[in-house]
VEXSE-283004 format. One record per residue (C-alpha): residue number from 0; x, y, z. Coordinates in steps of 0.001 Angstrom, whole numbers, plus 500000, padded with zeros to 6 digits. Layout:
BEGIN
SITE  resi    east   north      up
SITE   NUM       X       Y       Z
...
***
This chain:
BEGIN
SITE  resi    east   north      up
SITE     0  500000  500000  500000
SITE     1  502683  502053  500349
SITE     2  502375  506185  500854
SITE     3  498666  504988  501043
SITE     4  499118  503003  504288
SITE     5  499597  506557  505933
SITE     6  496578  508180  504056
SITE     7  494519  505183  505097
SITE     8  495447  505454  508954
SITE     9  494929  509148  509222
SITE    10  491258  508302  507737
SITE    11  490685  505802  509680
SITE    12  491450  507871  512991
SITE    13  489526  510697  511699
SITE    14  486681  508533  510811
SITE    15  486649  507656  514673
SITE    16  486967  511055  516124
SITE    17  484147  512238  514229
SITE    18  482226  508756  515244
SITE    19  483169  509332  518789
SITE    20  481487  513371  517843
SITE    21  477877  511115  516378
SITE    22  478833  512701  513345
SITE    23  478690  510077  510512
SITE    24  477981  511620  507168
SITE    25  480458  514026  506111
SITE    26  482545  512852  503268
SITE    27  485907  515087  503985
SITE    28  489238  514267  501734
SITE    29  492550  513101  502760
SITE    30  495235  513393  500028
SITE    31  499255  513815  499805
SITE    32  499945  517838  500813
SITE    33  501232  520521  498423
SITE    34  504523  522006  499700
SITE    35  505038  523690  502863
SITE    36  502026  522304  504430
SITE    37  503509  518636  505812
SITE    38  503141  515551  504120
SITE    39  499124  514867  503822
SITE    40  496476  516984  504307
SITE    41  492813  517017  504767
SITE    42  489581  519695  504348
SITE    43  487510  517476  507387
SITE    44  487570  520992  509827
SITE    45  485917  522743  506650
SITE    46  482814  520471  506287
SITE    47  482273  520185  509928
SITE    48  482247  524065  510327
SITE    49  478872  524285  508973
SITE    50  477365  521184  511093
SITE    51  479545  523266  514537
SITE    52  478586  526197  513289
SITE    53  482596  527104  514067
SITE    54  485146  528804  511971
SITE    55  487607  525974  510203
SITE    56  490469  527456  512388
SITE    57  488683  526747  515330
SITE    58  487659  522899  514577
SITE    59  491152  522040  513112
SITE    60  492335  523598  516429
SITE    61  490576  520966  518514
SITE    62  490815  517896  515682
SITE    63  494414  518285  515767
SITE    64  494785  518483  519854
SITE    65  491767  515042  519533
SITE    66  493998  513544  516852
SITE    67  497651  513601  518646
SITE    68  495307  510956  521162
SITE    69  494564  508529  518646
SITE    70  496723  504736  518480
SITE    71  499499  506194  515488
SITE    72  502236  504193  513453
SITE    73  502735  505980  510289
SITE    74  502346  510010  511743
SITE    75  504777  511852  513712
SITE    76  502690  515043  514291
SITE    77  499526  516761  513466
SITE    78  499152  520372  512827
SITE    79  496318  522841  512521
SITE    80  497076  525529  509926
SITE    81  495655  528886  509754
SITE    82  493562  528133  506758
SITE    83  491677  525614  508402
SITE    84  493493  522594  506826
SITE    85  494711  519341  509071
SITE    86  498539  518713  508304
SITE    87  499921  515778  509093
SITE    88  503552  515048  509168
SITE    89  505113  511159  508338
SITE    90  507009  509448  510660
SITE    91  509470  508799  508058
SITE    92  511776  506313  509231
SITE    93  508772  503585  509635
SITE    94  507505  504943  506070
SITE    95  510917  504900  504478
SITE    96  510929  501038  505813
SITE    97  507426  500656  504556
SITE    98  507741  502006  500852
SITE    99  511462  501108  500166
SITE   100  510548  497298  500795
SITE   101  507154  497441  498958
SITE   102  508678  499101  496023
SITE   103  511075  495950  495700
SITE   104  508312  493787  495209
SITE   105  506659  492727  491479
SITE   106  503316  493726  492258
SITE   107  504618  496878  493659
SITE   108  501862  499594  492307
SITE   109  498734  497393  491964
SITE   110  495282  498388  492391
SITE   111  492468  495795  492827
SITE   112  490156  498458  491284
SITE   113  488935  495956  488720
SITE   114  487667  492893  491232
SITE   115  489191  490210  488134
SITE   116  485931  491275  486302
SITE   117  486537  491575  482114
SITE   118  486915  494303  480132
SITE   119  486959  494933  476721
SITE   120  489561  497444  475316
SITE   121  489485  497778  471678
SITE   122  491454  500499  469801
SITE   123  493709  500959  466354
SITE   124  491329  500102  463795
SITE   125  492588  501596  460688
SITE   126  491123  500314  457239
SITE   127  493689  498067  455940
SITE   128  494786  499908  452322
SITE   129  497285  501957  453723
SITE   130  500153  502078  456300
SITE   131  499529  503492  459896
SITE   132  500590  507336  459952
SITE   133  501689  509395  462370
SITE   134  497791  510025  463483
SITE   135  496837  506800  464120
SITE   136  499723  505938  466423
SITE   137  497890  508425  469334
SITE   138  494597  505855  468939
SITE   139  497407  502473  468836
SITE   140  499684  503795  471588
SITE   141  496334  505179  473816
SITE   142  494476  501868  473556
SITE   143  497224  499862  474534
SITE   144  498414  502084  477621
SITE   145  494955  501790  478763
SITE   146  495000  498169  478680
SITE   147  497968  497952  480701
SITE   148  496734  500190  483013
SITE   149  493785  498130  483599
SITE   150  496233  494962  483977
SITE   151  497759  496852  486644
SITE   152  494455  497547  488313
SITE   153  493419  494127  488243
SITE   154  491387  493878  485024
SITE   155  491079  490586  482844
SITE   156  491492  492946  479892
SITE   157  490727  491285  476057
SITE   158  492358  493352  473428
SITE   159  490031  493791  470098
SITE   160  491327  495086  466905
SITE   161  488825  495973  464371
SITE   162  489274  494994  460906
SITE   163  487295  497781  458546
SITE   164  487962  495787  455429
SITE   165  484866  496558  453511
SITE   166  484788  499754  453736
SITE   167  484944  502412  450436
SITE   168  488947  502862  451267
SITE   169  489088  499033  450742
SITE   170  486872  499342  447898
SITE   171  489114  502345  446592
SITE   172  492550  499900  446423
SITE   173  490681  496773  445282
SITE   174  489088  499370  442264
SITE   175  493137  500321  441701
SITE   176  494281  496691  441335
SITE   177  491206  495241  439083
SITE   178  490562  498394  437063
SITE   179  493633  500565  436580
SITE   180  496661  497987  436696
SITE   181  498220  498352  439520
SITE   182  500491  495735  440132
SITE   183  499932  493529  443037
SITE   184  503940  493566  443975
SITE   185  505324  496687  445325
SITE   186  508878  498163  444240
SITE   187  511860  496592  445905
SITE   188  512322  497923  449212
SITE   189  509023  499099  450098
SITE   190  506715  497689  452687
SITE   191  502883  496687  450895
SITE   192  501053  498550  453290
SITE   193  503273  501937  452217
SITE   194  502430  500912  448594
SITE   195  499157  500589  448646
SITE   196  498656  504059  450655
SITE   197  500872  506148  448642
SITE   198  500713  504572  445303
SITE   199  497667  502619  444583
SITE   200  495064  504650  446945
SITE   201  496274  508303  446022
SITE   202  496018  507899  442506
SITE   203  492683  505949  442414
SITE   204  491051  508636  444173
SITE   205  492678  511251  441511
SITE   206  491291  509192  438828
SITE   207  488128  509288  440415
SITE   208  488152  513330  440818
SITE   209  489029  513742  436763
SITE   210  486327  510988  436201
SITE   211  482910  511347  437608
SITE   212  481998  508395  435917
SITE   213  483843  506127  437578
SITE   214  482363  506506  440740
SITE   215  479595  503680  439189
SITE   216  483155  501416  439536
SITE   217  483412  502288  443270
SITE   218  479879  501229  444301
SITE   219  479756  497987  442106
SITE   220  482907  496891  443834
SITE   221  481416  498088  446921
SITE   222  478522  495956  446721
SITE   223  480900  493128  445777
SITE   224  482574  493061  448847
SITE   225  479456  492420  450809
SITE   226  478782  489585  448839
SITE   227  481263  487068  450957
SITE   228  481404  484376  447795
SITE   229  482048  486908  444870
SITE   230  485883  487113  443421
SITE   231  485957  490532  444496
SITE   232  485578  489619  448046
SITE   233  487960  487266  447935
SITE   234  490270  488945  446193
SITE   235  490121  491898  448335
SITE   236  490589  489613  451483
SITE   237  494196  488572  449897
SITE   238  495254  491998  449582
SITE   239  493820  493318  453077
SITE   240  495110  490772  454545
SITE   241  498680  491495  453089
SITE   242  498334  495121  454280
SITE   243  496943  494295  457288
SITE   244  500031  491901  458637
SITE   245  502208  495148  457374
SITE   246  500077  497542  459906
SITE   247  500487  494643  462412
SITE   248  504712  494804  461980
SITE   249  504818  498243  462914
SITE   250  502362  498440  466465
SITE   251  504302  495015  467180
SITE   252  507665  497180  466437
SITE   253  505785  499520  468723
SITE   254  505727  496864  471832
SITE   255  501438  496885  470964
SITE   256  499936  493562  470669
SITE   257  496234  492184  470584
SITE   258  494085  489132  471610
SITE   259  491834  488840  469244
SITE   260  490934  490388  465091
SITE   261  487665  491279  464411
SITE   262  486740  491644  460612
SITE   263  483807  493706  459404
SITE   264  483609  491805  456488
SITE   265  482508  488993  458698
SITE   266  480482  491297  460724
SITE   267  477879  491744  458011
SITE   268  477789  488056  456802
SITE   269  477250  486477  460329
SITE   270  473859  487382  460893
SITE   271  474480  489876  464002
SITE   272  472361  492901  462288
SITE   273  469045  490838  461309
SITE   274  469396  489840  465277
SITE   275  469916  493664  466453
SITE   276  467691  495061  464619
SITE   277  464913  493045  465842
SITE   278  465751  493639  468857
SITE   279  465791  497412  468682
SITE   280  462388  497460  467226
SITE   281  461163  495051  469824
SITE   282  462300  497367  472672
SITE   283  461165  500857  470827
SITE   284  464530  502061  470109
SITE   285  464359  502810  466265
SITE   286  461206  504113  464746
SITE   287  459809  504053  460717
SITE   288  459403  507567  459559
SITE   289  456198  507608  457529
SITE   290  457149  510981  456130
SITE   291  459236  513682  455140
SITE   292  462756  513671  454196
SITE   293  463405  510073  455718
SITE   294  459991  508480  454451
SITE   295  461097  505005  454268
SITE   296  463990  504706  456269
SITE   297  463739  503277  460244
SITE   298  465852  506070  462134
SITE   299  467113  506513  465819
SITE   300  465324  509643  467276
SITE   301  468072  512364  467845
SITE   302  468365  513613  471291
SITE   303  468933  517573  471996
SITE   304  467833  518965  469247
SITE   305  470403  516988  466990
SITE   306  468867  515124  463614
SITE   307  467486  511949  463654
SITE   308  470029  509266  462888
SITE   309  469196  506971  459664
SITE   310  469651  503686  459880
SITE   311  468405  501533  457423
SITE   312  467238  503974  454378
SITE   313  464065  503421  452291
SITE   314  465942  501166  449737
SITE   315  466282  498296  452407
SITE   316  469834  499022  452865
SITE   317  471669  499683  456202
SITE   318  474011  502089  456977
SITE   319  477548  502215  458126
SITE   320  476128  502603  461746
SITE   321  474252  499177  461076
SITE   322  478009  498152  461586
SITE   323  479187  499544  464835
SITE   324  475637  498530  466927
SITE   325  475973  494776  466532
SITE   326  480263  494630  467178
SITE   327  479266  496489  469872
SITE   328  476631  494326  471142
SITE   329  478811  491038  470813
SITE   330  481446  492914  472280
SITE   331  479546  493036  475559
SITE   332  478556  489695  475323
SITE   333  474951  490286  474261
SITE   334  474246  487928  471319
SITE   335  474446  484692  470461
SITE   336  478524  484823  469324
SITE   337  478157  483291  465432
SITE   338  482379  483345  464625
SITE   339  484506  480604  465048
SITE   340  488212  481220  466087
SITE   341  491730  480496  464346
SITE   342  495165  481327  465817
SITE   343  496986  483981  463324
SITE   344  499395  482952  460688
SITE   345  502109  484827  462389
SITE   346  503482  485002  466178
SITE   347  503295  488376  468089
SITE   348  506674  489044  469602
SITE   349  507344  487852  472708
SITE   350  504537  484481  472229
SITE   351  501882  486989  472400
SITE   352  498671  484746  471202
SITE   353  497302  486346  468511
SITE   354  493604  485017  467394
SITE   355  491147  485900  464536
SITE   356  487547  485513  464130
SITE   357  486344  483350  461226
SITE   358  482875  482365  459382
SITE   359  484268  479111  458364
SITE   360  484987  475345  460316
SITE   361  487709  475416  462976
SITE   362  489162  473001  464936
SITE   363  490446  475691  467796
SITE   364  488587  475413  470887
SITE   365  485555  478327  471033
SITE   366  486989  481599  472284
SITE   367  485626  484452  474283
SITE   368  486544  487806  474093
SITE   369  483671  489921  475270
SITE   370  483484  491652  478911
SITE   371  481160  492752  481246
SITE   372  482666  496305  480081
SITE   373  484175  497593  477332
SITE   374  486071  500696  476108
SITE   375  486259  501867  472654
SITE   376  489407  503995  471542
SITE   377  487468  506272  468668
SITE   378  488865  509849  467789
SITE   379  486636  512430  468905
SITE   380  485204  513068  464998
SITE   381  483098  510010  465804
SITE   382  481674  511229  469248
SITE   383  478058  511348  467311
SITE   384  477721  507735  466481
SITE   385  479872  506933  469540
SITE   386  477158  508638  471344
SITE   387  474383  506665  469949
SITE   388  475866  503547  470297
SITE   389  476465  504067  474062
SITE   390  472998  505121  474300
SITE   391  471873  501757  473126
SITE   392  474339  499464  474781
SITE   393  473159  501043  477903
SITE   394  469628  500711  477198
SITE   395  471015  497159  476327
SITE   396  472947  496338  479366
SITE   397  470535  498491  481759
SITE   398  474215  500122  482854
SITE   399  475198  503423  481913
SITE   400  479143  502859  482039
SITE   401  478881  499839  479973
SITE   402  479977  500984  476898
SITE   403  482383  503920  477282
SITE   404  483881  505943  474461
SITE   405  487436  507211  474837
SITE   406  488003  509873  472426
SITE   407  490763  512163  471420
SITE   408  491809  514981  469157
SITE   409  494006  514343  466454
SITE   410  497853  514736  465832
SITE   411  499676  517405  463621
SITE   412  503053  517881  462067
SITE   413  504809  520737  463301
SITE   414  506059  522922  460581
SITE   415  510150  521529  461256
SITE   416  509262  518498  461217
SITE   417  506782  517867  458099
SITE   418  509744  519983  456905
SITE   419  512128  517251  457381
SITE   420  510147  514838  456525
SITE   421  509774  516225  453413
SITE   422  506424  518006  453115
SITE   423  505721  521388  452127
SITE   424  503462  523393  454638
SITE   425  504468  526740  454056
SITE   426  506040  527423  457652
SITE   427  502812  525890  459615
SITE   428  501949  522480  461446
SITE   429  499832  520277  459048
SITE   430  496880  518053  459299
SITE   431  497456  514569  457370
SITE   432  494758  513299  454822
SITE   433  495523  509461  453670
SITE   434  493367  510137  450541
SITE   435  495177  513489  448964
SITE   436  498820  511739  450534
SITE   437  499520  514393  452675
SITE   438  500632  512235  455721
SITE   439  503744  511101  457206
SITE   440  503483  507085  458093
SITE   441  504741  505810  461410
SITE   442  507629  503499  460161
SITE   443  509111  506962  458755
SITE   444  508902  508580  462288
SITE   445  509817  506288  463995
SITE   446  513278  505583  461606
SITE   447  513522  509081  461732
SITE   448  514144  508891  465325
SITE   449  516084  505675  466240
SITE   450  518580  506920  463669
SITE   451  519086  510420  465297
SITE   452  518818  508556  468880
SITE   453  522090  506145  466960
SITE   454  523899  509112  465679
SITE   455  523979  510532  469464
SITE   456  524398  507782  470770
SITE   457  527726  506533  468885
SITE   458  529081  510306  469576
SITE   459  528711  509655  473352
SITE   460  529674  506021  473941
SITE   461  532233  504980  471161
SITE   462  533142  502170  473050
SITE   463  529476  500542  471934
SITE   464  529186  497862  469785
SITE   465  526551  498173  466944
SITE   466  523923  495990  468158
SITE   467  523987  497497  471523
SITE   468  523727  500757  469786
SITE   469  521084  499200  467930
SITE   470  518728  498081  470776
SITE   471  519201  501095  472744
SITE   472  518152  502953  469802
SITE   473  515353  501564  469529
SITE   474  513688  501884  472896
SITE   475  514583  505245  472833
SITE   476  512549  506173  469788
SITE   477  510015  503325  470333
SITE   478  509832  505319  474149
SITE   479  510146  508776  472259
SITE   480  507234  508136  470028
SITE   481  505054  506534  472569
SITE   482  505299  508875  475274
SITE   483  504528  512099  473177
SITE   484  501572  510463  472280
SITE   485  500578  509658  476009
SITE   486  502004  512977  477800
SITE   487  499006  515822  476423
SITE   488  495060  515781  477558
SITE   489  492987  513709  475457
SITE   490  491595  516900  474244
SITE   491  494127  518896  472942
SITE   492  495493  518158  469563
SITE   493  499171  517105  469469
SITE   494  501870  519150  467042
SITE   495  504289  516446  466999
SITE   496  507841  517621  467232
SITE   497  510720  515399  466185
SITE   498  513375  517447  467847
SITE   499  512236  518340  471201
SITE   500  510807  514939  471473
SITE   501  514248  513830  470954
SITE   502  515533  516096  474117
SITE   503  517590  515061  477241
SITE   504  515891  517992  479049
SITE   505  512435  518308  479891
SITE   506  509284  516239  479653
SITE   507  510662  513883  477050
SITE   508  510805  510193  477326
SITE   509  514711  510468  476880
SITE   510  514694  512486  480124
SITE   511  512843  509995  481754
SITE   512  514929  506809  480469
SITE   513  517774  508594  481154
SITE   514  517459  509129  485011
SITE   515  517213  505183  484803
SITE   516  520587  504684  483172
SITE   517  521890  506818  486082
SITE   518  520581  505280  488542
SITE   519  521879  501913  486655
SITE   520  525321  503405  486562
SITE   521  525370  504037  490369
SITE   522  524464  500607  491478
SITE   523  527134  499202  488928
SITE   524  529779  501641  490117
SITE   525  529404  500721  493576
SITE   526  529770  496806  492682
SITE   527  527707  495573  495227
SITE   528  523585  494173  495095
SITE   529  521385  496789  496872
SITE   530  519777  495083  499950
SITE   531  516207  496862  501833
SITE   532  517920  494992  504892
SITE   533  519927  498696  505601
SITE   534  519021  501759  508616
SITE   535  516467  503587  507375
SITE   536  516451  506374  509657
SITE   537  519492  507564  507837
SITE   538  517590  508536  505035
SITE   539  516364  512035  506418
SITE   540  517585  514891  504126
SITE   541  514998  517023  502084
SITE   542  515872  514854  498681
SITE   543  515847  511613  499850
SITE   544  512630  511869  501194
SITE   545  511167  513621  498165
SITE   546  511880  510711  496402
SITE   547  510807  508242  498708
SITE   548  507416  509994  498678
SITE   549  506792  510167  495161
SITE   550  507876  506358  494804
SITE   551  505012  505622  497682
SITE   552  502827  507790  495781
SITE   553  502801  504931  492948
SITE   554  499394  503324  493416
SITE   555  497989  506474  494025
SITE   556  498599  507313  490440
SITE   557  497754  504008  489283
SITE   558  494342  504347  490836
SITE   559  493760  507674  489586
SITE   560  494532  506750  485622
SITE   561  492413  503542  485743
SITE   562  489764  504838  487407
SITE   563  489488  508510  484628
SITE   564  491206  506210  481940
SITE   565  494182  509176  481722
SITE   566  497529  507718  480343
SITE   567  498759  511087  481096
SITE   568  498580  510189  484874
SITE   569  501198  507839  484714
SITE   570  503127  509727  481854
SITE   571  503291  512773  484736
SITE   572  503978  510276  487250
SITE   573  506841  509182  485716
SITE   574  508594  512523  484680
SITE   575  507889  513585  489029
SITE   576  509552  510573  489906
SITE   577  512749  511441  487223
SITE   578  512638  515118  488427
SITE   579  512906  513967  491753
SITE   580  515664  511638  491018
SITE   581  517609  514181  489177
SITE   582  517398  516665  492504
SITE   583  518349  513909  494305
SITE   584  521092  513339  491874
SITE   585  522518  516860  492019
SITE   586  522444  517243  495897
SITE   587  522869  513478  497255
SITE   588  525955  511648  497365
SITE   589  525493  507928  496915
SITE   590  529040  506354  497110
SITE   591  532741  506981  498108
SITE   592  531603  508310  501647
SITE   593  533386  506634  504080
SITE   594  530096  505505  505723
SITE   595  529109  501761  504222
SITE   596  525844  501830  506506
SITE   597  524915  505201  505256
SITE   598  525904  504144  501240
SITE   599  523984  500992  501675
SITE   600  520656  502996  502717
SITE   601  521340  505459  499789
SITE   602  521748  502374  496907
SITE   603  518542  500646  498704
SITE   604  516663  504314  497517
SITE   605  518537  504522  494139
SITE   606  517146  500704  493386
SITE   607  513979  501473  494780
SITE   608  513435  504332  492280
SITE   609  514946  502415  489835
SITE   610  512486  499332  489789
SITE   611  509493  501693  490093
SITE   612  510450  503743  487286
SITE   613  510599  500582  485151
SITE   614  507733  499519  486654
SITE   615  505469  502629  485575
SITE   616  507235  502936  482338
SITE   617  505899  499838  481575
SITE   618  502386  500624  481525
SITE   619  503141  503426  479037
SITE   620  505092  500171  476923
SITE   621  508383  502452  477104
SITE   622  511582  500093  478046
SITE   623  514039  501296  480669
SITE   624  517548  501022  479237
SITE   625  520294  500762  481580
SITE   626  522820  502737  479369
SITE   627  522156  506141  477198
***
């Protein structure tokens, strides 16, 4: 429990005095303190002031002078400040004993906020006829942070991936193959998923803007690929299919893996939309408009003075939204689940089980990958349909957090670096469009970046060998890329920046990896194994016990970013923790003292901080190299 053991017993002795007072329903906080006003704090002398009819001073006055009575491990004093606030101060040597040995443990950080119950995270979902840019990554590198999380927090999580393979951007390559003669082998060198995207899908849709007439093409081979047995279909399943294990390379590249592919191909042909639909007419969720501009059509009502929402139009034919309602459904475990279930051609890294859903026999045992939750990684552009579709699930599940959309803006270019990437923006950060080629794909970034990060690193560490140079390379910009994805509010749009990602200073995931390589380097220089079995009462200057505190402060954070699904929680977590390191760093002497006892309590802090940065590192996926 760490830092939280001390929170917990000041509640609990709080919770008493006020039980002691008969007063049992005030619902007063008790959190770590800002600076200057000791180590926790709490607003209890506030909410009683009303109920005494006593000024906050006055109250915190007398809870302090009750408080300093009650049975006390973890607090040394208790202080009533001016403002009304309860300070409490740690007694630090038990807490140093208390953290320092927790923090050496594996599940070190866990939250039970979960109860083992199953939750559905599903995120990336990019139509397979084109590589993943630089925009997609934030929905790839968000989804999979939250699943971690949510391991962390004790969460069975099952990791979806949907498949949009029959889509018009499918339709769109599949038109550039059959019609136009595009080769079905890309040039030497270049990755399918890169050819298809800048080649084959760029230069359909020009063809389509100088000729209106072949948008008649487009919908035929639309309509194809909904018929499961035409040679369309199957021919456009071979070439998704080929882009698709492309996109896969580069999130595995990324440390992102999956449990399970859906395919919306498969979607439509199982059956799950007759089943849905009846359902939503049987419990008065759609309605048939009898007139007006949707005569025809059954429609969900829209709420707020927003339009109604068609969803099957007067021609008998349902709409993309006809998709989303019954993935969803099955998602949560609704209906009757129609797919079977094959193990993927290729192995995740690491022995990562990867399956796929399938329409056709299998001998693989039945899978299950629904939850009694789920969470849907959609950029914020889809917050309407998102909208409806939680509206329903809920309706569905007769639980309003059931279905839960996680949205997010969307990622720019800064001008620099769509400058060195070779677009031309005219001095300003660009938005990417896959269909006009304007966007920079994520196995360019990320080269981009593990080559600078190899350039720097061979001018610091000659002595290197390549492949060491190599793998260390490659967490960096793997950690780089992640973590600038992870570090801003879900709500601001990110103006990705090669070059300050890159930096050693500041809130950069080099920063961050690099306090662990120092702390590496002290252990190793003092060639002995850090031990918790040391005097922890020694550790009582100002730095060493900022650091202590923000390592018990761990599950806190972990709590907090499950609980408001906020990557950024732990992203900030983990730059504190570096910060505090690096003050530590600058004012703390470690080894050479002349004092073993007092070195040996210093190492059993460096380690501590150590292992809990590479714990909380891990749930953004970002490695922890020992050398930079």
């Amino acid at each position: 429990m760490s830092f939280k053991s001390l929170i917990d017993e000041i509640e609990n002795n709080i919770h008493k005095i006020l039980d002691d007072m008969s007063i049992f329903d005030i619902s007063f906080t008790v959190e770590p303190a800002k600076p200057g006003f000791g180590d926790v704090s709490s607003n209890v002398s506030f909410l009683l002031a009303k109920h005494l009819k006593k000024n906050p001073k006055e109250i915190a006055d007398f809870m302090s002078e009750t408080y300093q009575k009650s049975k006390s491990t973890l607090v040394s004093k208790v202080e009533s400040h001016p403002s009304g606030y309860l300070n409490f101060f740690a007694n630090w040597e038990k807490l140093n004993q208390l953290i320092l040995s927790e923090s050496n443990l594996d599940e070190f950080g866990s939250v039970d906020l979960g109860k083992n119950s199953t939750i559905v995270v599903e995120h990336t979902s990019v139509n397979p006829n084109k590589a993943l840019h630089i925009g997609h990554i934030r929905n790839v590198v968000l989804g999979d942070t939250i699943a971690r999380i949510l391991k962390k927090s004790n969460y069975k999580v099952n990791i979806l991936n949907y498949v949009d393979d029959s889509g018009l951007q499918v339709a769109d390559i599949i038109v550039g193959f059959t019609y136009f003669g595009f080769s079905q082998d890309p040039p030497s060198g270049k990755k399918f998923d890169h050819y298809c995207g800048d080649d084959v899908y760029v230069k359909t849709t020009e063809k389509y803007e100088k000729d209106p007439s072949l948008e008649e093409i487009r919908k035929k081979t639309l309509k194809d690929l909904e018929d499961g047995n035409s040679e369309i279909a199957q021919f456009a399943d071979k070439i998704t299919r080929r882009v698709l294990e492309s996109q896969l390379e580069t999130c595995w590249n990324l440390g992102i893996y999956y449990d399970c592919l859906n395919f919306e191909s498969q979607i439509i042909r199982s059956g799950l939309w007759g089943k849905i639909f009846e359902k939503l007419k049987e419990m008065c969720l759609i309605e048939f408009e009898n007139e007006g501009k949707n005569e025809g059509c059954w429609v969900i009502r829209g709420e707020n003075n927003e339009e109604d929402k068609v969803l099957v139009r007067s021609n008998g034919t349902a709409t993309y939204i006809a998709k989303d309602i019954p993935y969803a459904a099955w998602k949560l475990g609704l209906l009757e689940d129609p797919f079977k279930y094959q193990k993927y051609e290729k192995t995740q890294p690491g022995n990562h089980l990867l399956w796929q859903t399938t329409l056709v026999s299998s001998n693989e045992i039945k899978q299950n990958f629904t939850g009694e939750k789920v969470i849907t990684v959609i950029d914020s552009r889809q917050a309407r349909l998102q909208k409806i579709i939680t509206n329903l699930m809920s309706k569905f599940k007769s639980a309003d957090d059931a279905y839960v959309h996680l949205g997010y803006e969307s990622v720019t270019l800064s001008a620099d670096t769509a400058q060195t990437l070779g677009l031309d923006t005219d001095g300003k950060q660009t938005q990417m469009s896959g269909r006009k080629g304007h966007y920079v794909n994520a196995d360019s970034v990320y080269d981009l970046l593990k080559n600078k990060t190899i350039e720097e690193t061979r001018k610091r560490h000659p002595e290197m060998s390549d492949p060491e140079i190599e793998k260390i390379s490659h967490h960096v910009a793997v950690g780089t890329l992640r973590y600038e994805m992870i570090k801003q509010d879900l709500d601001k749009i990110i103006a990705f920046d090669l070059a300050k990602s890159l930096s050693l200073e500041g809130d950069t995931a080099p920063y961050i990896q690099y306090s662990h390589a120092r702390a590496s380097r002290i252990i190793e220089k003092s060639m002995r194994v850090p031990s918790i079995d040391v005097d922890f009462s020694l550790l009582n200057d100002k730095f060493e016990l900022d650091l202590v505190k923000i390592i018990g402060l761990f599950d806190i954070y972990v709590l907090d970013a499950a609980k408001n699904l906020s990557p950024k929680v732990i992203a900030r977590y983990c730059h504190d923790l570096a910060v505090a390191f690096s003050s530590f760093y600058e004012h703390v002497k470690v080894i050479d003292l002349g004092n073993e006892k007092l070195e040996n309590s210093r190492l059993c802090l460096v380690n501590s901080f150590k292992l809990t940065l590479e714990k909380a590192l891990e749930l953004l996926g970002i490695v922890s190299p020992d050398k930079m």
